[in-house]
Backbone as JSON, one array per atom type, in Angstrom:
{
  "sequence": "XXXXXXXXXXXXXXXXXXXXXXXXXXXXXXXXXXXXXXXXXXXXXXXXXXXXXXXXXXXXXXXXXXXXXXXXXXXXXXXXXXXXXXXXXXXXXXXXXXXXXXXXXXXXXXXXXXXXXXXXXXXXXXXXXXXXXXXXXXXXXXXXXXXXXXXXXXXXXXXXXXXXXXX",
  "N": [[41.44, 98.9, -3.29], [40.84, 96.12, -3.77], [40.96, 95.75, -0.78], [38.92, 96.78, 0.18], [36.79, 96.09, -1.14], [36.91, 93.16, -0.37], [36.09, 93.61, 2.65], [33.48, 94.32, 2.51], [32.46, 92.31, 1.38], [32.83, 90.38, 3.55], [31.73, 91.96, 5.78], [28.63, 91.48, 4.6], [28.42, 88.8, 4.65], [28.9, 87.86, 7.18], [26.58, 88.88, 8.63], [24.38, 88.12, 7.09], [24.87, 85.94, 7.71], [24.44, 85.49, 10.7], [21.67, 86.48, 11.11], [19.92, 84.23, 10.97], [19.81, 83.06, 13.54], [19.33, 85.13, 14.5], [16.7, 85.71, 14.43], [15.24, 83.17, 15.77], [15.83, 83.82, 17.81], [13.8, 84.95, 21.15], [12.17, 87.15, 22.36], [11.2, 88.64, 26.16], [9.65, 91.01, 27.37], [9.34, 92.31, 30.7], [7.91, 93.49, 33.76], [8.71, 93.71, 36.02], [11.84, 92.62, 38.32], [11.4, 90.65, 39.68], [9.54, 89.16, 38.4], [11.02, 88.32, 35.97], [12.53, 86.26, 37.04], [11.01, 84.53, 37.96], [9.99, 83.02, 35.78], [12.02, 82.75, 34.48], [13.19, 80.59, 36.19], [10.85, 78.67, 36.19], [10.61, 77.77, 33.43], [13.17, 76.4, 33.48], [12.89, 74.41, 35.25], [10.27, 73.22, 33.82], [9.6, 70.46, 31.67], [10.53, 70.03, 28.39], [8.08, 68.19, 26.14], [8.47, 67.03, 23.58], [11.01, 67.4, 23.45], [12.18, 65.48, 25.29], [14.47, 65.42, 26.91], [14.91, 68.07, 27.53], [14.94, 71.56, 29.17], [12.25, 73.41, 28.9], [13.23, 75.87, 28.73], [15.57, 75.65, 27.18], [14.75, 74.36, 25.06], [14.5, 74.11, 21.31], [11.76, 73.46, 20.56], [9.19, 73.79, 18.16], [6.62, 72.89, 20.18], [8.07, 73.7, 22.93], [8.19, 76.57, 22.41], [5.73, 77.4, 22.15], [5.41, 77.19, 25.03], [6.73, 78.05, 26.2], [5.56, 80.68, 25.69], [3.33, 80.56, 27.25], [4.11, 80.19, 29.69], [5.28, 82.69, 29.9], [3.17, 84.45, 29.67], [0.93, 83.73, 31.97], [2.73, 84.54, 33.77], [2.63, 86.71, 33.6], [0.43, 87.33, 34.21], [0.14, 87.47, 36.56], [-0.23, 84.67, 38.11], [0.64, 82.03, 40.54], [3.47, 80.17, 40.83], [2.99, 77.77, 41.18], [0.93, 77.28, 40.3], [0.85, 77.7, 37.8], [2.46, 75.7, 37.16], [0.65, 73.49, 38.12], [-1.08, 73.65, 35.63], [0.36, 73.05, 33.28], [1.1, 70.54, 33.93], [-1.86, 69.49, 34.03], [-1.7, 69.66, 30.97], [0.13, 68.76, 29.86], [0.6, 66.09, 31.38], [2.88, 64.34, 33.86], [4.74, 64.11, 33.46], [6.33, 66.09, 32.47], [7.12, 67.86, 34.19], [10.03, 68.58, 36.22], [10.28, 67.44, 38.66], [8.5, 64.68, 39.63], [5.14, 64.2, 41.27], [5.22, 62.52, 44.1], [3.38, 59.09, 43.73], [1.29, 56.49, 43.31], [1.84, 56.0, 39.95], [4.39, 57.3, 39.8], [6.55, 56.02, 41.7], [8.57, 54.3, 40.96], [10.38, 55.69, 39.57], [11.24, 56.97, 41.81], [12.34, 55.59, 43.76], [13.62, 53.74, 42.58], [16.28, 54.68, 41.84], [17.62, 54.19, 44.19], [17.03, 51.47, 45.1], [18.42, 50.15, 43.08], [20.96, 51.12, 43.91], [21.46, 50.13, 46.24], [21.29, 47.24, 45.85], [23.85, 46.92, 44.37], [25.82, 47.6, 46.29], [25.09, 45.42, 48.14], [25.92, 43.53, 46.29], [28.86, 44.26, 46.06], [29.05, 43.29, 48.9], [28.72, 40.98, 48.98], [30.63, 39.44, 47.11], [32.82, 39.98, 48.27], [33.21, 38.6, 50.25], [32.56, 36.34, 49.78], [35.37, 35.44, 48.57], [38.13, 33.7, 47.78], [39.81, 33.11, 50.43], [42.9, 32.75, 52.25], [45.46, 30.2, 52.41], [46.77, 28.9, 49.35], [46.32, 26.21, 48.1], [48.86, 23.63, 47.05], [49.5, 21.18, 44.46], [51.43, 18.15, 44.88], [53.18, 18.23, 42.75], [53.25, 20.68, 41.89], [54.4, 21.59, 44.22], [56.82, 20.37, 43.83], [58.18, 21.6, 41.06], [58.15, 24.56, 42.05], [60.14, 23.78, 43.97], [62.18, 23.47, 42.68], [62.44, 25.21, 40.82], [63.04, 27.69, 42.66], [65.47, 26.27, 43.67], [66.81, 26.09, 41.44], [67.29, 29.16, 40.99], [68.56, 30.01, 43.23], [71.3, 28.97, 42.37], [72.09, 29.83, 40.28], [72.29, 32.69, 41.56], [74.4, 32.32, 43.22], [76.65, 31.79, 41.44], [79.58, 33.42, 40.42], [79.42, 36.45, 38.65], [80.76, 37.13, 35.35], [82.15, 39.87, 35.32], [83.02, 39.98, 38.09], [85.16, 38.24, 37.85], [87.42, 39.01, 36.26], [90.38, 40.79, 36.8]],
  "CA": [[40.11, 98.61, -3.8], [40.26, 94.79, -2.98], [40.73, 95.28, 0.29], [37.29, 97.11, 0.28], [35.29, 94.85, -1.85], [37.04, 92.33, 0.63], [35.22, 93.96, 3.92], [32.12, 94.76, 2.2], [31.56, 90.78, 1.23], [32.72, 89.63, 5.13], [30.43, 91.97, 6.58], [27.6, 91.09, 4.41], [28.25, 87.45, 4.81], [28.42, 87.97, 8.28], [25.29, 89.99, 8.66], [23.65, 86.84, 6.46], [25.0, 84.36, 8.88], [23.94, 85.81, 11.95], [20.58, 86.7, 10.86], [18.73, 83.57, 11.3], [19.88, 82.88, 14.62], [18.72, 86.41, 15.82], [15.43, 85.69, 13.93], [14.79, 82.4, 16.29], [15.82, 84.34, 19.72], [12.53, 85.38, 21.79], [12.22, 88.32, 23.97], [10.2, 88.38, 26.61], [9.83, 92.05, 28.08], [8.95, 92.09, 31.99], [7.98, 94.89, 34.21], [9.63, 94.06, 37.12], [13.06, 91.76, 38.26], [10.8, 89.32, 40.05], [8.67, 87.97, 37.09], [11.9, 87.37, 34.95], [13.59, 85.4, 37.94], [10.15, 83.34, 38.44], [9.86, 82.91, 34.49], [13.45, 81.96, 34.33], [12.98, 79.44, 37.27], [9.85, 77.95, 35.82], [10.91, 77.24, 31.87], [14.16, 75.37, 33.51], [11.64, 73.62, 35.97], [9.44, 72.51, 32.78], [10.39, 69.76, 30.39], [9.45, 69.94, 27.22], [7.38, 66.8, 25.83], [9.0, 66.51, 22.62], [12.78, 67.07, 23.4], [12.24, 64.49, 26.66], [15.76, 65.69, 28.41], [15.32, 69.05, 27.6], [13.95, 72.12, 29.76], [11.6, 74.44, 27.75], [14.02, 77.01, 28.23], [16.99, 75.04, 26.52], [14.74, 73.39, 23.82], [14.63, 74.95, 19.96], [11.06, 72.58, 19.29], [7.97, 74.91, 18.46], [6.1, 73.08, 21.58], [8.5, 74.12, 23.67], [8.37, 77.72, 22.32], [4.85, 77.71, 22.76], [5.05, 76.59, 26.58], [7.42, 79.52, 26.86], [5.12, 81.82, 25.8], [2.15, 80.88, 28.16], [4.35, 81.05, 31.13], [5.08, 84.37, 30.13], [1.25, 85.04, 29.47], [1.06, 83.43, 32.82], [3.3, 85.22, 34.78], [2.58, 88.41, 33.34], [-0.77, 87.64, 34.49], [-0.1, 87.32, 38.23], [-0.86, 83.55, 38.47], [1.83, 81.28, 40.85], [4.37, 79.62, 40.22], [2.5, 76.02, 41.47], [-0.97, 77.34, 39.69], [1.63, 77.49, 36.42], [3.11, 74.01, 37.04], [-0.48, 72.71, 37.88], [-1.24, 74.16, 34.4], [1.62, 72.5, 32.18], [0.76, 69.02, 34.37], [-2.71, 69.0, 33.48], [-2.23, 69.33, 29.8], [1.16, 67.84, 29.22], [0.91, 64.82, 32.2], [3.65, 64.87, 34.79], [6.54, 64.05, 32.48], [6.55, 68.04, 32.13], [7.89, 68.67, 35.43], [11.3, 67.88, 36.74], [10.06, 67.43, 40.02], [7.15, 64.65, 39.56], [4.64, 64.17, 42.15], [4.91, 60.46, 44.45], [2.01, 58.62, 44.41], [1.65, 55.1, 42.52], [2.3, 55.37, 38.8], [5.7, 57.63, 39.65], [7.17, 55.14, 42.69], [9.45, 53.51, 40.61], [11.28, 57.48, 39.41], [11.78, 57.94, 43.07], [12.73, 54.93, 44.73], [14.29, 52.69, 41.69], [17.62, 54.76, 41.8], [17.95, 54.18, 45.62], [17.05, 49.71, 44.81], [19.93, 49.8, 42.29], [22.51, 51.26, 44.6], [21.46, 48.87, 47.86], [21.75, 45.85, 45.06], [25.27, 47.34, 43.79], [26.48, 47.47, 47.6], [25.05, 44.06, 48.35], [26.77, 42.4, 45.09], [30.42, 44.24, 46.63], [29.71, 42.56, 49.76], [28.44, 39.17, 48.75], [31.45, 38.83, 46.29], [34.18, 40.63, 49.12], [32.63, 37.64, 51.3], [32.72, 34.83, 49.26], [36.38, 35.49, 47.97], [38.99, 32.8, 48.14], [40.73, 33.86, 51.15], [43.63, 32.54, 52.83], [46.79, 29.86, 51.53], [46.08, 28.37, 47.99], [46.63, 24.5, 48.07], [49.24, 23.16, 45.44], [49.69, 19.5, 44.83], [52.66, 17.82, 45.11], [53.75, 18.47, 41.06], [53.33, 21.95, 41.83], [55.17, 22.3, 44.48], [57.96, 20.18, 43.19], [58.27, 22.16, 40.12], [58.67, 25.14, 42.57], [61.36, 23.9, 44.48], [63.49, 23.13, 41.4], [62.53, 26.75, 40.61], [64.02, 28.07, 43.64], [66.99, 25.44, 43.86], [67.76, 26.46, 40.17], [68.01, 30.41, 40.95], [69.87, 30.02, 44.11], [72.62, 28.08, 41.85], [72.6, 31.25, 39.3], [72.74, 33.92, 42.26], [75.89, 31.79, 43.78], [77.97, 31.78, 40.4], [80.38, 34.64, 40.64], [79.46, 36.8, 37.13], [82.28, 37.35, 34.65], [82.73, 41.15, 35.83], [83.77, 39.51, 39.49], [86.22, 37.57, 37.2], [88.11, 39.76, 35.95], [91.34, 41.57, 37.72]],
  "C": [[39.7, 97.17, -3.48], [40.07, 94.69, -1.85], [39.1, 96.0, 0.9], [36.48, 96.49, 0.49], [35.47, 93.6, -0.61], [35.91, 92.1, 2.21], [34.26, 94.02, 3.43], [31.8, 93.23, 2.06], [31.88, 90.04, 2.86], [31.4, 90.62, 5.64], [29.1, 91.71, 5.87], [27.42, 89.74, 4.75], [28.01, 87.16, 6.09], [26.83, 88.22, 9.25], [23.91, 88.56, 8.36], [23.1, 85.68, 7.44], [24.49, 84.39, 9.85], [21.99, 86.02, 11.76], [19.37, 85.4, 11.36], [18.55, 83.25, 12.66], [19.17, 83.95, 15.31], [16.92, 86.81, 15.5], [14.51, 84.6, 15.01], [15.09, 82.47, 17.74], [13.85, 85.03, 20.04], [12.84, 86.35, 22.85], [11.28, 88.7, 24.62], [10.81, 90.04, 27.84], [9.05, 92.19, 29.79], [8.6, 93.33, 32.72], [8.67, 94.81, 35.76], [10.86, 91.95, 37.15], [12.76, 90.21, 38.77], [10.0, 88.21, 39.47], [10.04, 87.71, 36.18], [12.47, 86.55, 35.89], [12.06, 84.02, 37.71], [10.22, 82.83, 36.84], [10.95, 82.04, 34.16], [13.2, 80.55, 35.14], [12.11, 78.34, 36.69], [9.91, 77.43, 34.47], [12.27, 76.44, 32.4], [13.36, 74.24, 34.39], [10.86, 72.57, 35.01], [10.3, 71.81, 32.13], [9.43, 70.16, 29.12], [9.49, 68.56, 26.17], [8.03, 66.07, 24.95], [10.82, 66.13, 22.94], [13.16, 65.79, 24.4], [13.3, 64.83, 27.27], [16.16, 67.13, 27.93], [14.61, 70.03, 28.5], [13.17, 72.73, 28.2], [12.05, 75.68, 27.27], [15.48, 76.58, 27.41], [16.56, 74.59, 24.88], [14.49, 74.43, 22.54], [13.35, 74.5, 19.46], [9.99, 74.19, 19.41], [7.09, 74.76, 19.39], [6.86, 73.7, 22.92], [8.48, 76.09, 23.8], [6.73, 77.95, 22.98], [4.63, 77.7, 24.54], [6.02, 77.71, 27.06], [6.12, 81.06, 27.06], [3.81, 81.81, 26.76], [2.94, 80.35, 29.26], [4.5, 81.95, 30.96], [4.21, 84.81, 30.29], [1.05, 85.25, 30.98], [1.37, 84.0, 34.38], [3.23, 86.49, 35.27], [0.7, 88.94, 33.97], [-1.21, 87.58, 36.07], [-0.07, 85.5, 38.85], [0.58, 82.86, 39.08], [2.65, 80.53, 40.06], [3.91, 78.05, 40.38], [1.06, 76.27, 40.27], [-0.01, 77.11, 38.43], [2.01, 76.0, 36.22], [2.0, 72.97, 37.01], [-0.96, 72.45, 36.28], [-0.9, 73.02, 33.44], [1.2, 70.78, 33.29], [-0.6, 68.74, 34.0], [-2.62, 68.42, 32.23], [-1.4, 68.42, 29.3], [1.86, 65.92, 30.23], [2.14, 65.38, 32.82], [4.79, 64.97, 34.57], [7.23, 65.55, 32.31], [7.22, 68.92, 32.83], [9.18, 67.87, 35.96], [11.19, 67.2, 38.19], [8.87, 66.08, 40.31], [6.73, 64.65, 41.13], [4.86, 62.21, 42.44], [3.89, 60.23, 44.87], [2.28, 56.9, 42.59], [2.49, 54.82, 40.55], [3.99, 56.05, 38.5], [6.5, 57.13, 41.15], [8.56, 54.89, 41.92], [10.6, 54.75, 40.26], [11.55, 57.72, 40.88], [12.62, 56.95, 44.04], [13.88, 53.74, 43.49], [15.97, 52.94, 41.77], [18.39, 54.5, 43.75], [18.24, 52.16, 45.89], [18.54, 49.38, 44.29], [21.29, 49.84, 43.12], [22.33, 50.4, 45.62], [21.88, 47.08, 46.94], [22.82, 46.12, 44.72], [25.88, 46.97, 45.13], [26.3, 46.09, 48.13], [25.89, 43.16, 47.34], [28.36, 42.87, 45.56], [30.35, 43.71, 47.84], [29.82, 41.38, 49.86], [29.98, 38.82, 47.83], [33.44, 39.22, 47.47], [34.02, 39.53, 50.06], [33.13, 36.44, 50.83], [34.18, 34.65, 48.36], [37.34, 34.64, 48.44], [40.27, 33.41, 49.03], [41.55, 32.85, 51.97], [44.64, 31.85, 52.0], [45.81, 29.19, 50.04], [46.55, 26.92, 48.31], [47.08, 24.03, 46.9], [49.18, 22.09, 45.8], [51.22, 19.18, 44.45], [53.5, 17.97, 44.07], [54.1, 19.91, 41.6], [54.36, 22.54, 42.58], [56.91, 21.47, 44.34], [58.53, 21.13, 42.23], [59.01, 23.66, 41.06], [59.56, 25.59, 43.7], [62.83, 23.8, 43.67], [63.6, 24.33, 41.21], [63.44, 27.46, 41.49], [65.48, 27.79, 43.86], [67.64, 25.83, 42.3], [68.39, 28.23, 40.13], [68.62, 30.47, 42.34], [71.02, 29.33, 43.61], [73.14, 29.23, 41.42], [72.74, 32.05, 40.05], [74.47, 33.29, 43.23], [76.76, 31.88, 42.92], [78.52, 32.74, 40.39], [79.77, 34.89, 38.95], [80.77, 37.1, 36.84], [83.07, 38.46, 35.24], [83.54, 41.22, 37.21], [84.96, 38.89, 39.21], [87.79, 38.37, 37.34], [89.09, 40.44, 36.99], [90.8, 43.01, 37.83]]
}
């Protein structure tokens, strides 16, 4: 009898748990294999405004849900896949698309990560250049000090050790 009551409160709790998640899935029914591929394509394509590094198909906000559902509208209505992206760039600016367009106020998104790496490669050759290369110059302390060094462990590698002693 406990182990009953047992199953009967997991699967309700279960049942509970799962519930909201399958309340905040969306299904978007298609009539053919080529509008869910373009649909698919075009919500990972889109950002959505609020999440800023998310697509529209990844994000959980309610703009993003909405921007799902009018590409579906969209798609279902025949209209391209550029006439869709034109769409979502009019209303939401160009931030919307993963792809922007180059022309002056998005220069710096297209060419800035290309500046950084030619200044990264110039700072490894300017510093591979200007590196203290060849003998080091001691002064006469120094290299006293490291002839005593030397002349003191060639004394200790000449002393026979005890173990040579021994019979």
């Amino acid at each position: 009898m406990k182990n009953l009551l047992l199953a009967v409160l997991l699967a309700l709790s279960t049942t509970l748990m799962l519930q909201p998640a399958q309340a905040a899935n969306e299904f978007y029914a298609f009539e053919t294999a080529e509008q869910e591929m373009r649909f698919n394509t075009l919500t990972r394509e889109l950002r959505c405004p609020k999440c800023q590094n998310q697509s529209i198909a990844d994000s959980d906000a309610p703009l993003a849900m909405d921007m799902r559902a009018r590409v579906y509208r969209m798609v279902m209505d025949g209209e391209s896949n550029q006439a869709i992206i034109d769409f979502m760039k009019v209303r939401y600016g160009d931030f919307v698309h993963y792809k922007p367009p180059l022309k002056p106020s998005t220069i710096v998104l297209w060419f800035a990560p290309f500046i950084v790496l030619l200044l990264g490669v110039a700072t490894v050759v300017y510093n591979l250049r200007n590196q203290a290369g060849g003998e080091v110059k001691l002064s006469e302390a120094e290299q006293a000090r490291i002839a005593e060094l030397l002349a003191a462990r060639s004394d200790d590698e000449s002393t026979p050790s005890n173990k040579e002693q021994k019979p």
